[in-house]
N, C-alpha and C positions, 0 to 999 in steps of 0.2 A: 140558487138557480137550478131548474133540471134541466137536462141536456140529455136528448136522445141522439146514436149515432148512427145511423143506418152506414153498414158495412164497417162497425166499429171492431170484427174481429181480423180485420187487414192490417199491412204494412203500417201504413197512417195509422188507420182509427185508433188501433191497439195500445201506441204510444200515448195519443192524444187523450185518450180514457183515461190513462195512467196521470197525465199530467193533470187533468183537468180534478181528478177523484183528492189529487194534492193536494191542490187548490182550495182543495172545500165545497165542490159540487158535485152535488147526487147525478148520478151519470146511469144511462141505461141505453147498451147495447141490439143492435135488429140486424140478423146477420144469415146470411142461409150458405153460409160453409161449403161456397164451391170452387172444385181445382180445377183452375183455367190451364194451369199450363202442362196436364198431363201427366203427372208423375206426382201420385200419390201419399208414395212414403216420404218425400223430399218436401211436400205440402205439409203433412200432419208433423214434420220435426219443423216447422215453421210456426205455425198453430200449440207445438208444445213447449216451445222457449220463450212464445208471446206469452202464454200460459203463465210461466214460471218467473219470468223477469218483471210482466207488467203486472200492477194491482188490479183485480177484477172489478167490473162495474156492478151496482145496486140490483141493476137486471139484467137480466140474461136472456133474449129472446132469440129464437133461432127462427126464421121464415125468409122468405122473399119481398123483394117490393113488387112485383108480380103480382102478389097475391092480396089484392084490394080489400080482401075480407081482414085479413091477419094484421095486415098494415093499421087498417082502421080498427083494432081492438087494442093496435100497440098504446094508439095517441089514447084512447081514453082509458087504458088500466095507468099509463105512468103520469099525463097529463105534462108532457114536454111543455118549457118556456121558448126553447129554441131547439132547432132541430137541424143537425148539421148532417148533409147528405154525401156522402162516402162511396156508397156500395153502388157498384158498377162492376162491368168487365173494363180489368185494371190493364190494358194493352193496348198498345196499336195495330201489333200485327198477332192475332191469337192462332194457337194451330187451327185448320183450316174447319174442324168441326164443332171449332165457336163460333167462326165467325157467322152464323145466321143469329146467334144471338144477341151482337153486339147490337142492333138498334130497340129490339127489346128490353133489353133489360137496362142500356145505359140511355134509350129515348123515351121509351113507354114508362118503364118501373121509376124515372126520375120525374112522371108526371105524373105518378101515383102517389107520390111520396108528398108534388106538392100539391094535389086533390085535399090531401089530409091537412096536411097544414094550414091552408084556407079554410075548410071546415072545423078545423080546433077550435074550443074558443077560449084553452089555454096558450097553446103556441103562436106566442110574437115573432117570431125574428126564422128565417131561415138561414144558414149557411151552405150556397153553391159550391162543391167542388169541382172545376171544370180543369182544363187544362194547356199547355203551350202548346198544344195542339191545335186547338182552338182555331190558332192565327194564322195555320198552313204557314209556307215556307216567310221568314221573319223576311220583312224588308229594311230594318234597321239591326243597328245592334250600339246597346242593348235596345230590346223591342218593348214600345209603352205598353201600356193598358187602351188607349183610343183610338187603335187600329181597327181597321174595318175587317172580320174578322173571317177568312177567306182557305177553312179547313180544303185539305189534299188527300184526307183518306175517312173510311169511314169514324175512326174511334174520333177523330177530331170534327167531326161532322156532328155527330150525335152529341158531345160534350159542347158544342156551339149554339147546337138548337136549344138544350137545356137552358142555356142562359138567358134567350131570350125570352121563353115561358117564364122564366121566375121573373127578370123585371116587367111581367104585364100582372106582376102581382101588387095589391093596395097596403099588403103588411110589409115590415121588416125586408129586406133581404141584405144577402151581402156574396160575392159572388168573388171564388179566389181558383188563381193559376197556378198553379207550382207546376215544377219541372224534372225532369231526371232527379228522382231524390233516388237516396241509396243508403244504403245503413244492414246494421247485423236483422238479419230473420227474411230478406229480403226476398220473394219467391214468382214474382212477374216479369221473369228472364229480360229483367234491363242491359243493359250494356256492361255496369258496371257491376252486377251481380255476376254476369258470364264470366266477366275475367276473371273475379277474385273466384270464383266457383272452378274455374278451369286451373288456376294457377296453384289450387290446393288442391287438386287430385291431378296435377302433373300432367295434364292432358295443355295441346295446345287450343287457341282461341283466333277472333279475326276484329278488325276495326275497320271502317270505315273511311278513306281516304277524306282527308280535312275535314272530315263530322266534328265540329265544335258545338259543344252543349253545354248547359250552365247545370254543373252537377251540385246536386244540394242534398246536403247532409240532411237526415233524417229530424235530429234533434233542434235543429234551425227551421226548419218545415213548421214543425210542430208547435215551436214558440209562435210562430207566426200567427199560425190554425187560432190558438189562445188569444192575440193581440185581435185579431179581425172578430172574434167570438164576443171577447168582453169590452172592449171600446165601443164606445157611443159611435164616436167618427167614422166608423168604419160602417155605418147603414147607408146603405142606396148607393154603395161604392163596391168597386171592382179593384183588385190588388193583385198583382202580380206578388208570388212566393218565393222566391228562391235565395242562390247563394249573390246571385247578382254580377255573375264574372262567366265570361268565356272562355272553357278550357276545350283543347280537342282529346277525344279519343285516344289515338295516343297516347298525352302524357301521361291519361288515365294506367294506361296498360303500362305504361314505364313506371309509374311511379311502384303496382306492383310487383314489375320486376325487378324494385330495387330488395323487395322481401323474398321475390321467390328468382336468385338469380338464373337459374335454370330454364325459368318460364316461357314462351316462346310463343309468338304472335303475327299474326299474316294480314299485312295492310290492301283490303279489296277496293276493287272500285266503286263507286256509289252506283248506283240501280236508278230505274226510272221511279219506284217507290219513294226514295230517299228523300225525306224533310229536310229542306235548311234551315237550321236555327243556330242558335248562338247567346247571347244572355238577353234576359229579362231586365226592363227595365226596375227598380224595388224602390225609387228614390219618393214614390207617394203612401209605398207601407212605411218608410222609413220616417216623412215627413208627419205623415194622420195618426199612425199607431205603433210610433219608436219603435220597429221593426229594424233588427240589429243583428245577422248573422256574423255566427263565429268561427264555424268550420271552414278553410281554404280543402279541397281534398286530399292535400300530404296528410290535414290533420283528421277530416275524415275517413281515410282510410286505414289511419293507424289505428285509431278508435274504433271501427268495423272490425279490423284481423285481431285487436286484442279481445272486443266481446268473442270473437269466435274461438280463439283459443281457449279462454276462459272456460266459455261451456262446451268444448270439445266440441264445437259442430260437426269439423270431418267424422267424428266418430261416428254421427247421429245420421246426418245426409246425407253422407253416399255412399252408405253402405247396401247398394243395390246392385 
């Protein structure tokens, strides 16, 4: 099978290439290497450990989905079977001179992508990636998939509309949520990249009073991406991604201060911005496409601090 990844050179994609290239399938990358979050050098040691730990894909292409001409030269030199769409601006809240481009590139560029994919007439199957944002503030917990889906900011607004574009489509889709994922090379200032980022240059950080979030390790993410990708059952369905458990903020921050005892952390109030959410429900990934996460966070963030030791990240990231 070929498998194109728009934004395959990100957090996700990058993994998911590796994993997928394991596997056995010709994999080719569509990626236009932009730092959302402002700091450059801390971006390209991101992009150089993706580099060095993941296998690279069959192709290599570097563009935008923006750019309708490039996009439609990708589908006909690689001839994708399935096309799994990735590449957006990966935040909620980006510093303030992305944000005009948040409905561009994650509402516009994600109708480019399926412009092309309708017109292939190699590519069957799309894969949506959208996200817990989607659902604005969860009214249950854990939160399904058949919720009527009622985003609170714009990143989860734009991630909403997409989904509804791809199911008015007649081929394949398949349409997946994850959530707070976190893992080593991590560079979209999530929450849990702040701390373990703060707590290893000795600097203090802040949480979110009762922010509970269902934090999902990378390598769990990623199986999933897999199981929704190559399963039959998984066409014309919607799946929640994650670890499937509500943790708060918090314990997040405690757990690493039980590595960096010195660490030090200032619990704020929530803002009128503030999402509430809490877990995902997984028990239709788990029931369609034996979707089976392994990480708890003790054990993903052991597994986080020890890749970073390993490749000396402090040495590499902050040294600015």
């Amino acid at each position: 099978m070929k498998i194109l990844i728009t934004g395959g050179s990100g957090f996700i994609g990058t993994s998911l290439i590796d994993k997928l290239i394991k596997l056995g399938y010709e994999v080719a990358n569509y990626d236009t290497l932009i730092n959302f979050i402002n700091n450059p050098k801390y971006y390209k040691t991101a992009l150089k450990f993706r580099k060095k730990i993941f296998k690279k894909p069959t192709f290599n292409f570097k563009g935008s989905i923006l750019d309708k001409k490039k996009l439609r030269s990708i589908f006909k030199i690689f001839k994708p079977e399935v096309v799994v769409h990735l590449a957006g601006l990966p935040m909620a809240r980006p510093p303030v001179e992305h944000l005009s481009h948040m409905v561009p590139i994650n509402l516009d560029g994600s109708l480019n992508v399926l412009a092309e994919f309708e017109e292939s007439n190699t590519t069957k199957k799309i894969i949506y990636v959208s996200s817990s944002m989607a659902y604005g503030h969860f009214t249950q917990n854990p939160q399904p998939e058949d919720f009527v889906l009622k985003p609170t900011n714009l990143y989860g607004a734009t991630k909403a509309a997409g989904e509804y574009f791809v199911k008015l489509s007649n081929k394949e889709w398949v349409i997946l949520r994850p959530t707070s994922v976190y893992g080593f090379t991590d560079c979209a200032n999530r929450v849990s990249q702040l701390l373990i980022d703060a707590a290893l240059q000795k600097k203090s950080a802040w949480v979110v009073r009762g922010e509970s979030l269902d934090f999902s390790y990378l390598e769990d993410v990623v199986d999933g991406f897999v199981k929704a990708i190559t399963h039959s059952k998984a066409v014309f369905q919607t799946f929640n991604i994650s670890r499937g458990e509500s943790r708060h903020a918090v314990e997040f921050a405690e757990i690493v201060k039980k590595y960096f005892p010195k660490f030090k952390y200032e619990v704020k109030k929530p803002t009128n911005q503030q999402v509430y959410r809490g877990a995902l429900d997984i028990s239709k990934a788990k029931s369609l496409l034996g979707f089976s996460p392994k990480y708890s966070i003790e054990d993903g963030i052991e597994e986080t601090l020890n890749l970073m030791k390993k490749h000396q990240w402090h040495k590499h990231a902050y040294s600015y």
